[in-house]
The first five atom37 places (N, CA, C, CB, O) and aatype in JSON, in Angstrom:
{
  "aatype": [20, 20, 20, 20, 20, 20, 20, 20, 20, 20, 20, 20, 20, 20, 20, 20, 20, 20, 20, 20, 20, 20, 20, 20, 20, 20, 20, 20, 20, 20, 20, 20, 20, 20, 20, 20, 20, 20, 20, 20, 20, 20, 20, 20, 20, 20, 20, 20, 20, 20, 20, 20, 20, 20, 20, 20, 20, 20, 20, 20, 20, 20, 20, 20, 20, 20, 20, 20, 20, 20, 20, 20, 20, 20, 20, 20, 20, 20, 20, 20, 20, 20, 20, 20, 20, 20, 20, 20, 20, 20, 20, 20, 20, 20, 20, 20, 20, 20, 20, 20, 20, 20, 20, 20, 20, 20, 20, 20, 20, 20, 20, 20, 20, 20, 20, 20, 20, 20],
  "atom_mask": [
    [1, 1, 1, 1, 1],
    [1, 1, 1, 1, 1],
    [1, 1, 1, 1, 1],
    [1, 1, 1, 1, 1],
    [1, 1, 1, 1, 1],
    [1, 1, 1, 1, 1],
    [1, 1, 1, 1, 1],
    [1, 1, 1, 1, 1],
    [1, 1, 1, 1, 1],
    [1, 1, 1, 1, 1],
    [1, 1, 1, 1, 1],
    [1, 1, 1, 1, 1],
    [1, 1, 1, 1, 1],
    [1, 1, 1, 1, 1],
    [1, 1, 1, 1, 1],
    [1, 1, 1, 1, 1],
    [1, 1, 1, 1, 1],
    [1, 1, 1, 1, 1],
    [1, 1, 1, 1, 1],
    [1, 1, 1, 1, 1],
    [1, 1, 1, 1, 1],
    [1, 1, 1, 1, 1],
    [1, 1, 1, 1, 1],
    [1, 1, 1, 1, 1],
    [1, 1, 1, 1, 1],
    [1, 1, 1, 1, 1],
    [1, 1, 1, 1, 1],
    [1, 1, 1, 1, 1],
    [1, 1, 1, 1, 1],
    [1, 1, 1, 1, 1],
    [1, 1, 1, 1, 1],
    [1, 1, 1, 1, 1],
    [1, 1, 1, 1, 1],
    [1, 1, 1, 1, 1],
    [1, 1, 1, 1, 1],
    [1, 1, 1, 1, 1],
    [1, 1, 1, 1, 1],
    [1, 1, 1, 1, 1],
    [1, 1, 1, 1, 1],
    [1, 1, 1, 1, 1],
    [1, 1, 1, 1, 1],
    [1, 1, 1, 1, 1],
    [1, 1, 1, 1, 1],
    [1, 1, 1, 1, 1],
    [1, 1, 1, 1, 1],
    [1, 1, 1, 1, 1],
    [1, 1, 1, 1, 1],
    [1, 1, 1, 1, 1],
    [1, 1, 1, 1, 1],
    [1, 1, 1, 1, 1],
    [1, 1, 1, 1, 1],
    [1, 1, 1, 1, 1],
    [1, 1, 1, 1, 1],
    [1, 1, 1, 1, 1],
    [1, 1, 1, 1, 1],
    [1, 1, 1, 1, 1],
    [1, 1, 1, 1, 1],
    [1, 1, 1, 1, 1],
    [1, 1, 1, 1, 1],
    [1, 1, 1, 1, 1],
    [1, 1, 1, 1, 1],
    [1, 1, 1, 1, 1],
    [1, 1, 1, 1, 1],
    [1, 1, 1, 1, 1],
    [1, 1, 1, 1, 1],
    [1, 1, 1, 1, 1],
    [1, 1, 1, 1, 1],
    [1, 1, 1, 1, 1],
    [1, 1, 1, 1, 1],
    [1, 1, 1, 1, 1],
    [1, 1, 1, 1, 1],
    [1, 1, 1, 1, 1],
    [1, 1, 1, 1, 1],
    [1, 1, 1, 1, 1],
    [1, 1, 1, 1, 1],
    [1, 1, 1, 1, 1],
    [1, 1, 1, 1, 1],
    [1, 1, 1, 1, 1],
    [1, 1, 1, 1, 1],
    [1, 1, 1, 1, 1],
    [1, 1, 1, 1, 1],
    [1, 1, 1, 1, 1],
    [1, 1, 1, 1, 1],
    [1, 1, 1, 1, 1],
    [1, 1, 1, 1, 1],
    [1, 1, 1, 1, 1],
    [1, 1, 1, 1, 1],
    [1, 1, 1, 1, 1],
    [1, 1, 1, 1, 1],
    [1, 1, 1, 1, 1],
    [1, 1, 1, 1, 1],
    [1, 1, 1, 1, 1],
    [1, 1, 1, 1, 1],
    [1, 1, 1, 1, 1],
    [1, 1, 1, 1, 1],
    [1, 1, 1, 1, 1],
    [1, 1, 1, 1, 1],
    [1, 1, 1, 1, 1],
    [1, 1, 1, 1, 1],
    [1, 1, 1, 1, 1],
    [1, 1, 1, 1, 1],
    [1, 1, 1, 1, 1],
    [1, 1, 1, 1, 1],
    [1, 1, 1, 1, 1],
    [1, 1, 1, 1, 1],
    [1, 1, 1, 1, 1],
    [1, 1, 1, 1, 1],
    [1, 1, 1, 1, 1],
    [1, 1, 1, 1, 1],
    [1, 1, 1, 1, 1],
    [1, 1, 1, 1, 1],
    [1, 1, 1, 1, 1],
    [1, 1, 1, 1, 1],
    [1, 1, 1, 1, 1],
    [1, 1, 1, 1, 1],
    [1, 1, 1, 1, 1],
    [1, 1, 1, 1, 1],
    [1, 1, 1, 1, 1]
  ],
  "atom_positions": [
    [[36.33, 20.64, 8.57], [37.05, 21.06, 9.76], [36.12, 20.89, 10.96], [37.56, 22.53, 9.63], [34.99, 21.37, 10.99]],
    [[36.78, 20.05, 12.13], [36.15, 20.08, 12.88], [35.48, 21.4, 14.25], [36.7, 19.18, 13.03], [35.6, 22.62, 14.11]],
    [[34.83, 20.74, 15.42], [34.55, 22.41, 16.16], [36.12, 23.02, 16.73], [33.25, 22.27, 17.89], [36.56, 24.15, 16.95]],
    [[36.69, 21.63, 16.85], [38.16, 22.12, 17.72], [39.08, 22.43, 16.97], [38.88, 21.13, 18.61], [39.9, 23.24, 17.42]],
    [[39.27, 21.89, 15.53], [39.7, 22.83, 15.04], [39.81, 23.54, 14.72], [39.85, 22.93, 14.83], [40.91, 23.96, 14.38]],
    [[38.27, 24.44, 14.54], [37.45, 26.11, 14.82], [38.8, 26.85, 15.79], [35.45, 25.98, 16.11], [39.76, 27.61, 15.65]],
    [[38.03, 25.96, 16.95], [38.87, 26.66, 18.47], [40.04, 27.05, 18.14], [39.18, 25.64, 19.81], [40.43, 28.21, 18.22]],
    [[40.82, 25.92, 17.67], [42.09, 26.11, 17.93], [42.91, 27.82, 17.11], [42.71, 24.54, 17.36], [43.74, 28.7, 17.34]],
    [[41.77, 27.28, 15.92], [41.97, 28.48, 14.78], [42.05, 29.69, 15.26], [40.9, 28.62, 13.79], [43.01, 30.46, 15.19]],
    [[40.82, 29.9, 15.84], [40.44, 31.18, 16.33], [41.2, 31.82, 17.44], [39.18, 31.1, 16.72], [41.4, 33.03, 17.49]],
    [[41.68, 30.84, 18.45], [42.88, 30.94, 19.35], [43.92, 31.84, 18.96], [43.49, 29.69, 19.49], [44.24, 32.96, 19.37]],
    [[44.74, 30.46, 17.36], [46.14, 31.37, 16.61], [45.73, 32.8, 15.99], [46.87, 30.43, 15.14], [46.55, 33.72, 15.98]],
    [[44.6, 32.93, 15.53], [44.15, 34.17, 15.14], [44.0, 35.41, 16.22], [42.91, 33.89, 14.55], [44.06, 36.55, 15.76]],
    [[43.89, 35.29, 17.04], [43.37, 36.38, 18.13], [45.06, 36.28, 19.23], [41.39, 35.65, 19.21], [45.27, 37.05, 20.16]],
    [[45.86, 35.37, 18.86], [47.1, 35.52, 19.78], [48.08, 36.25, 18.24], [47.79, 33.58, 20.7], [49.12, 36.89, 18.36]],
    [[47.42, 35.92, 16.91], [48.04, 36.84, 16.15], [48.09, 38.23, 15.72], [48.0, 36.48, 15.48], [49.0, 38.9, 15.24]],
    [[46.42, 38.59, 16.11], [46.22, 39.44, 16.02], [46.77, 40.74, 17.1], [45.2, 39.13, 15.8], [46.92, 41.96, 16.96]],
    [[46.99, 39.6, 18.42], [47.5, 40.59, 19.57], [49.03, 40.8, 18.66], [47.63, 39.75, 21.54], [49.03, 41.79, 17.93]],
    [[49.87, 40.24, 18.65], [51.09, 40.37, 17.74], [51.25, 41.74, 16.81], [51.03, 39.12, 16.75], [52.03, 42.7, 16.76]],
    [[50.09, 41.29, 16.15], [50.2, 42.64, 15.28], [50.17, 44.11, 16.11], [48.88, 42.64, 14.22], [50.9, 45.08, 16.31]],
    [[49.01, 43.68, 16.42], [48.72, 45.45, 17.09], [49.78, 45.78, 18.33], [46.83, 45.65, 17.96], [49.95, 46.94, 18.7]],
    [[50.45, 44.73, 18.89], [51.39, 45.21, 19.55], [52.84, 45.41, 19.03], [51.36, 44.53, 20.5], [53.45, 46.35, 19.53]],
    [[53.34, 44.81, 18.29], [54.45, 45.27, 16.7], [53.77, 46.46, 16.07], [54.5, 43.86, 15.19], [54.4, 46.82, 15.08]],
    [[52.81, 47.11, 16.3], [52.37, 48.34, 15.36], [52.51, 49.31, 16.61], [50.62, 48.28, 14.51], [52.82, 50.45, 16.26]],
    [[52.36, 49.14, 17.96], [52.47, 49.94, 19.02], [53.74, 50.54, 19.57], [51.96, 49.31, 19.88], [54.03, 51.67, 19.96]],
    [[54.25, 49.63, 19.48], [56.13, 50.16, 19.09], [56.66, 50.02, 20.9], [56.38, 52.66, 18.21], [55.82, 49.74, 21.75]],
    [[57.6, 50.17, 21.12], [58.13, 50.48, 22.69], [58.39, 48.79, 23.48], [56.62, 51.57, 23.73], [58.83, 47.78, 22.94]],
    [[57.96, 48.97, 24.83], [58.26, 47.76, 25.03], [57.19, 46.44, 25.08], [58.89, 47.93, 26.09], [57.26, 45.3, 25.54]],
    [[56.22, 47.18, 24.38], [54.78, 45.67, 24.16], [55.69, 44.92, 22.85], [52.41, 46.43, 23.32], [56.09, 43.76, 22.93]],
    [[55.96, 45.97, 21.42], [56.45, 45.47, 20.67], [57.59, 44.16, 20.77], [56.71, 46.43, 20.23], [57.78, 43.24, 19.97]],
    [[58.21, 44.45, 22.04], [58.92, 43.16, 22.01], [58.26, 41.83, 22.1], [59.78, 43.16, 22.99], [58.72, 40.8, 21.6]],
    [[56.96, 41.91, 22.86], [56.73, 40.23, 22.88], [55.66, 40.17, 21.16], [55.47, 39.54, 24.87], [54.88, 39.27, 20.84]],
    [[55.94, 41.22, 20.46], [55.27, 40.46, 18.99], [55.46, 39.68, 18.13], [55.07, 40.97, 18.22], [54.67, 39.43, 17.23]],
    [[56.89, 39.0, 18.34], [57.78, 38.44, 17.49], [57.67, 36.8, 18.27], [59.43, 39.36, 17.49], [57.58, 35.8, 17.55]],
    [[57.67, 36.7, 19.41], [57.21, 35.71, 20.41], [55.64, 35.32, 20.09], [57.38, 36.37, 21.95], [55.29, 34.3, 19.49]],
    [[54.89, 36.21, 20.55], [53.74, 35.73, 19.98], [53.22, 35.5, 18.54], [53.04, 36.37, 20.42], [52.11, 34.97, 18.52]],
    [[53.75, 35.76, 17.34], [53.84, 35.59, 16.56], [53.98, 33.8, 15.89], [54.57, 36.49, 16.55], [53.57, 33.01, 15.04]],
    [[54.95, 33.99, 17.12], [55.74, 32.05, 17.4], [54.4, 31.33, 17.8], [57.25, 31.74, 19.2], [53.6, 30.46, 17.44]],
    [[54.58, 31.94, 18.45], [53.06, 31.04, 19.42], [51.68, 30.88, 18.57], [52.4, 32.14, 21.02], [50.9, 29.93, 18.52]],
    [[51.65, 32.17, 17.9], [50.37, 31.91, 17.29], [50.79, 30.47, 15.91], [49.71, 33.71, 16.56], [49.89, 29.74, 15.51]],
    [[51.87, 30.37, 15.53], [52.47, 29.78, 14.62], [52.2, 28.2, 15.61], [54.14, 30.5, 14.22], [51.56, 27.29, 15.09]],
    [[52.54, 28.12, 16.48], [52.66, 26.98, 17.51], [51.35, 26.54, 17.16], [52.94, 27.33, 19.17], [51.02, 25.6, 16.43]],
    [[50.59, 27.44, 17.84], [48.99, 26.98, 18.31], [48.13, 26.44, 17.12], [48.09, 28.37, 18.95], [47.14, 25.72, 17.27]],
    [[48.61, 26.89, 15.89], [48.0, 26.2, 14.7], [48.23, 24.8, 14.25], [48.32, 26.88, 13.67], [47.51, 24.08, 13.55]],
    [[49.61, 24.53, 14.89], [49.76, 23.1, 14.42], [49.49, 22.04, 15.79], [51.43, 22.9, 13.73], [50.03, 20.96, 16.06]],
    [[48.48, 22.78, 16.48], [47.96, 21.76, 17.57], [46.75, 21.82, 17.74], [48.46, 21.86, 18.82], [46.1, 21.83, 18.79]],
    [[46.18, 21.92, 15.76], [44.86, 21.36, 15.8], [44.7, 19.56, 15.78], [44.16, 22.03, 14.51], [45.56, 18.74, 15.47]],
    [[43.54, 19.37, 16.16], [43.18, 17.77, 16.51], [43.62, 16.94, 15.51], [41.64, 17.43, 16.66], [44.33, 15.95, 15.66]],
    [[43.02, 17.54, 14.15], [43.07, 16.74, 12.74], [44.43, 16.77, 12.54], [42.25, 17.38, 11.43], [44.97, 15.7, 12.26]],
    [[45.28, 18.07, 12.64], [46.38, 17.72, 12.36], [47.74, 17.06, 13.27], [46.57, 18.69, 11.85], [48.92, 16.96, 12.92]],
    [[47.1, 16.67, 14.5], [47.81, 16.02, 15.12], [47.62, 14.42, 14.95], [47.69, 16.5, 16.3], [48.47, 13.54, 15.08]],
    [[46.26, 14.31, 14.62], [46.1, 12.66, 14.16], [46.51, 11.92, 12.84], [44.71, 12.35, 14.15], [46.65, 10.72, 12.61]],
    [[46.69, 13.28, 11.89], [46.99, 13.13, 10.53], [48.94, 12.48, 11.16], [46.67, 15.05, 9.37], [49.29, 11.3, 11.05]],
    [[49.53, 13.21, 11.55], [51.08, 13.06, 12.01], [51.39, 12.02, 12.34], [51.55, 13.75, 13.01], [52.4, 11.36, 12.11]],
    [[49.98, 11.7, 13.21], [50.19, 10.3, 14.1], [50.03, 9.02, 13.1], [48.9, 10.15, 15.42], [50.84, 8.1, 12.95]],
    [[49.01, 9.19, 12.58], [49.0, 8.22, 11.39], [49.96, 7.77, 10.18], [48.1, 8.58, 10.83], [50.09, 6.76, 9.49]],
    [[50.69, 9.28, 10.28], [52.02, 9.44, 9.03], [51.53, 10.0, 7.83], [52.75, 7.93, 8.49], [52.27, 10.01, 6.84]],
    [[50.13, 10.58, 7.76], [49.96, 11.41, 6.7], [50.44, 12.86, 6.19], [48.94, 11.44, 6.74], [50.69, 13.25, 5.05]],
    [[50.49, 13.67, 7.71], [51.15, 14.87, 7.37], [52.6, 15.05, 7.68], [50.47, 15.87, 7.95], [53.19, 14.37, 8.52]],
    [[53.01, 15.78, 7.14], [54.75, 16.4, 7.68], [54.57, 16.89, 9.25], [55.42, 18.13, 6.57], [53.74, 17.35, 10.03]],
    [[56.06, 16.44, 9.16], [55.88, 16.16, 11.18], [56.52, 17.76, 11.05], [57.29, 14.39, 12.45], [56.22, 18.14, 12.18]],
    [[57.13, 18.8, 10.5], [57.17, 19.64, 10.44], [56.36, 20.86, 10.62], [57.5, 19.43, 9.88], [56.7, 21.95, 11.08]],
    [[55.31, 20.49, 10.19], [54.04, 21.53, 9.95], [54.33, 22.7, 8.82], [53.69, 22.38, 11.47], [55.31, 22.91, 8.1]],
    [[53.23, 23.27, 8.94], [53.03, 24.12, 7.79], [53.27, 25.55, 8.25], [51.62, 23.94, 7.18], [52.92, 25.79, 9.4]],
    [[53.84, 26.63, 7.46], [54.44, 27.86, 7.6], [53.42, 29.46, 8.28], [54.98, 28.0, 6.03], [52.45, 30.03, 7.76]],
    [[53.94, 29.67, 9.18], [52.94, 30.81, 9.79], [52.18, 31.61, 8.91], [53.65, 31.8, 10.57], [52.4, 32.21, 7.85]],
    [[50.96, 31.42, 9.83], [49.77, 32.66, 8.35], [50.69, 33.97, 8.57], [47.31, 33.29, 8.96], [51.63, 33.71, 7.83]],
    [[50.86, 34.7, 8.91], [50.6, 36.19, 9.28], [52.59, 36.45, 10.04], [48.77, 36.36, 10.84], [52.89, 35.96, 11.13]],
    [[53.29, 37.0, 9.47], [53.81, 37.43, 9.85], [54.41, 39.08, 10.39], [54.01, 36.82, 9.43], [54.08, 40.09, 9.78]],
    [[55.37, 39.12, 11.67], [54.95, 40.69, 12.24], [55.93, 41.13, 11.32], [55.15, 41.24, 14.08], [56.81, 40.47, 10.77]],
    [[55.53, 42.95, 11.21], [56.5, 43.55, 11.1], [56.08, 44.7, 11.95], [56.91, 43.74, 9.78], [54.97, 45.19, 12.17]],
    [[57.41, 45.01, 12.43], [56.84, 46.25, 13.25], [56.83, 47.96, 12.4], [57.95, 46.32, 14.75], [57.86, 48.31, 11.82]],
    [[55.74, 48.79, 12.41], [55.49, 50.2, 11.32], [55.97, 50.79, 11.72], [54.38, 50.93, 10.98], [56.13, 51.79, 11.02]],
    [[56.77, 50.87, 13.29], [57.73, 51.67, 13.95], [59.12, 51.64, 13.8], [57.59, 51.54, 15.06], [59.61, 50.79, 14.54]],
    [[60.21, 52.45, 12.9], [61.04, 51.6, 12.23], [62.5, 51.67, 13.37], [61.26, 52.21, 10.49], [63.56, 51.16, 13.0]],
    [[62.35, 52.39, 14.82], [62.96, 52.28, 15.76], [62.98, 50.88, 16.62], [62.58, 53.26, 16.32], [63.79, 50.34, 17.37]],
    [[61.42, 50.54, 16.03], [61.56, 49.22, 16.9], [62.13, 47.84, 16.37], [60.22, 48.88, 17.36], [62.31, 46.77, 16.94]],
    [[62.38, 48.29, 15.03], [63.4, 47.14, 14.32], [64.59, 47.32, 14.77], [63.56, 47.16, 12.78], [65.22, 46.33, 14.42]],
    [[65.44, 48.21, 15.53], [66.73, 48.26, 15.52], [67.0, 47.95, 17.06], [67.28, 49.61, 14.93], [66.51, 48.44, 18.07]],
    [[67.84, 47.07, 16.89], [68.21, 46.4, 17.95], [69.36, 46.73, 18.38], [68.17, 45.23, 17.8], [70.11, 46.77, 17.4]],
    [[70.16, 47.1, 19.77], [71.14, 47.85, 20.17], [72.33, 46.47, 19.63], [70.96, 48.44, 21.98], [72.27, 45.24, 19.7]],
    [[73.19, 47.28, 19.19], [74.85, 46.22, 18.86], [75.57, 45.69, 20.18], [76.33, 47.32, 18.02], [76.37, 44.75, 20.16]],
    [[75.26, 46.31, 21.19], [76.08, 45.84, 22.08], [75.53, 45.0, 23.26], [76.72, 46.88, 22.5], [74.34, 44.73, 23.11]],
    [[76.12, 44.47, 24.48], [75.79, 43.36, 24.82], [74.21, 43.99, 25.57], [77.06, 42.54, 25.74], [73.69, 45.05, 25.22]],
    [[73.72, 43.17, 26.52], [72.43, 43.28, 27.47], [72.03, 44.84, 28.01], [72.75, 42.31, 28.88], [70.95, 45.41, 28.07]],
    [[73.53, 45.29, 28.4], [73.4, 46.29, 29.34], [73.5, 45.64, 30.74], [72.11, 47.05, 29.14], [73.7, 44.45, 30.98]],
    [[73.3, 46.85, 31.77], [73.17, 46.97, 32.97], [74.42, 46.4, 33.37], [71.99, 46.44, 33.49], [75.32, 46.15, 32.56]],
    [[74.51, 46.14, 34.84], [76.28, 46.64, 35.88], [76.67, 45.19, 35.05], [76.44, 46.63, 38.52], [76.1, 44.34, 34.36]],
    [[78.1, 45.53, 35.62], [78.81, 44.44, 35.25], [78.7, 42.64, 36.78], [80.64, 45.41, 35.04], [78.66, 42.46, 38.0]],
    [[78.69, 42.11, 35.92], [78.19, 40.69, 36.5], [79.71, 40.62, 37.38], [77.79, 39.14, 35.06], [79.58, 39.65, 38.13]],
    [[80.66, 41.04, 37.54], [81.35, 40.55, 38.69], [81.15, 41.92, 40.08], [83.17, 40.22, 38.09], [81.25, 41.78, 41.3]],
    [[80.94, 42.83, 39.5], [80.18, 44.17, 40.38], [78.98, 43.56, 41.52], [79.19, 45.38, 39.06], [78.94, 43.72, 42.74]],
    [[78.29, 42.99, 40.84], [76.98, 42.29, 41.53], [77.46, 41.12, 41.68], [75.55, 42.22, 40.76], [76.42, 40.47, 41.81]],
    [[78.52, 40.2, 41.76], [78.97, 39.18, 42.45], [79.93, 39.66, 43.72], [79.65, 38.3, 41.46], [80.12, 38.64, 44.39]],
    [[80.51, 40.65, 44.24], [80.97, 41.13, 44.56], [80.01, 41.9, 45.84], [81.54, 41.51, 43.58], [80.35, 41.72, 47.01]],
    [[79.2, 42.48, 45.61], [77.9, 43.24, 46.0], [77.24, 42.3, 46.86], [76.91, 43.68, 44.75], [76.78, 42.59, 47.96]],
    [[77.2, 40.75, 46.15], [76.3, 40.09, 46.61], [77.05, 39.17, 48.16], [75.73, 39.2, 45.27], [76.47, 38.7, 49.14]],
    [[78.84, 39.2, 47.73], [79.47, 38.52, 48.71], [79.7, 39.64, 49.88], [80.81, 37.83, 48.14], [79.89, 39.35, 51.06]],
    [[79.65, 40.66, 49.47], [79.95, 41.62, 50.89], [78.27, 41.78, 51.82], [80.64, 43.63, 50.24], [78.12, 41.76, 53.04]],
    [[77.42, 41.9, 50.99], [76.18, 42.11, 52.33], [76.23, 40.46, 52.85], [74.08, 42.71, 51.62], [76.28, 40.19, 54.05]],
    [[76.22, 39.56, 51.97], [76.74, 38.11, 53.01], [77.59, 38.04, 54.01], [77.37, 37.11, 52.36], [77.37, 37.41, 55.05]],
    [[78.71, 38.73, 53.75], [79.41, 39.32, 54.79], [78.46, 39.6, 56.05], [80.06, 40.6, 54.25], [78.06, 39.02, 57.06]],
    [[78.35, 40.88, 55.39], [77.35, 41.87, 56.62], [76.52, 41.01, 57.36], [76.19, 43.07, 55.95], [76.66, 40.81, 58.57]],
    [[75.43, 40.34, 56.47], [74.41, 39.43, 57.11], [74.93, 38.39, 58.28], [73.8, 38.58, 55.94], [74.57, 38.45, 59.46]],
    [[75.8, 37.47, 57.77], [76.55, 36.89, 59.0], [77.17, 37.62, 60.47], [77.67, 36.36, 58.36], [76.99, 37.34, 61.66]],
    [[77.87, 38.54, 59.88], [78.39, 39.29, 60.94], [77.24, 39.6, 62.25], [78.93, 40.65, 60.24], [77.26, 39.34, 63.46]],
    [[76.34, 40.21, 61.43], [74.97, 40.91, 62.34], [74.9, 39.67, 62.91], [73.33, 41.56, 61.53], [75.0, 39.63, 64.13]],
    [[74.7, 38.28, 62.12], [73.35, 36.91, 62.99], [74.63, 36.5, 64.01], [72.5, 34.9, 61.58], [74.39, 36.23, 65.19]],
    [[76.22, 36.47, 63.4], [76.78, 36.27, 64.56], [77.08, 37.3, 66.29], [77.83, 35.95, 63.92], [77.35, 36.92, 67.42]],
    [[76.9, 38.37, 65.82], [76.98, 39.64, 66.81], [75.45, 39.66, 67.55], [77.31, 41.24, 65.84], [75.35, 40.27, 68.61]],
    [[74.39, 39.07, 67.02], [72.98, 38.8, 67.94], [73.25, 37.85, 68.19], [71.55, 38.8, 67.5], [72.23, 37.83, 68.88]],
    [[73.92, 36.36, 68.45], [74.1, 35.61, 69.29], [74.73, 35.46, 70.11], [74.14, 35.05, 69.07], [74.51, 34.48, 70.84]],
    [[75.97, 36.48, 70.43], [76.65, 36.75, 71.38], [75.62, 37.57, 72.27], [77.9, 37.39, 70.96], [76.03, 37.57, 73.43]],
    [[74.51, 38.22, 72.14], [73.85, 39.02, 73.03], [72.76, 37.83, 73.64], [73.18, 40.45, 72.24], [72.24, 38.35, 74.63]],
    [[72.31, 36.73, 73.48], [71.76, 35.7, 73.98], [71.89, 34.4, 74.2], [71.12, 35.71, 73.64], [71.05, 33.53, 73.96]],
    [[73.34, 34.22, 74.82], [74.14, 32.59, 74.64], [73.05, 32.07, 75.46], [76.03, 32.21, 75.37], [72.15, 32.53, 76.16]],
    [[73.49, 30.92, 75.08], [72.44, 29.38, 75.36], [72.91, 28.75, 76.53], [72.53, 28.05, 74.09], [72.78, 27.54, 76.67]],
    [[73.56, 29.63, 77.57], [74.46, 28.87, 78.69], [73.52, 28.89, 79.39], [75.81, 29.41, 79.35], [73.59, 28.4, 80.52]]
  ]
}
């Protein structure tokens, strides 16, 4: 193994290790553990050797299966709400967004009546 593929190693290891300890921390870090998890999975198959091996047609263009997978020890943070996103409803804030447009115009047209260009 070469030095960069050291690097690269040590990289997926320490972006996995953040994974873990933040899937063991529970709340809202726990959410990006499952993401980084990915990533650390990513970052392994963009060692040197094994990108030249691909190129050549020796290895599977697939790659090989994540070391370390999360689980989170917090068993609240496995449960994921059933229902949609949350927060207002998307025609509320379309609505919201056409009336201060309103407003905004009104005002820029009501300050140009106080300084015509005659």
């Amino acid at each position: 193994m070469s030095r960069a593929d050291q690097l690269v190693d040590e990289a997926a290891d320490r972006l996995q290790k953040f994974a873990n300890e933040a899937a063991a921390e529970g709340g809202l870090i726990a959410k990006l553990a499952e993401p980084l998890a990915d990533d650390a999975a990513f970052v392994r198959q963009l060692k040197p050797s094994l990108i030249r091996a691909r190129f050549k047609g020796e290895a599977p263009l697939e790659g090989s299966p994540s070391h370390g997978v999360v689980t989170p020890s917090n068993p609240a943070a496995r449960k994921r709400s059933s229902g949609g996103g949350g927060g207002p409803n998307p025609f509320v804030v379309m609505g919201a967004a056409f009336v201060v447009g309103i407003v905004i115009a009104k005002v820029i047209d009501w300050r140009g009546h106080a300084h015509p260009r005659d």
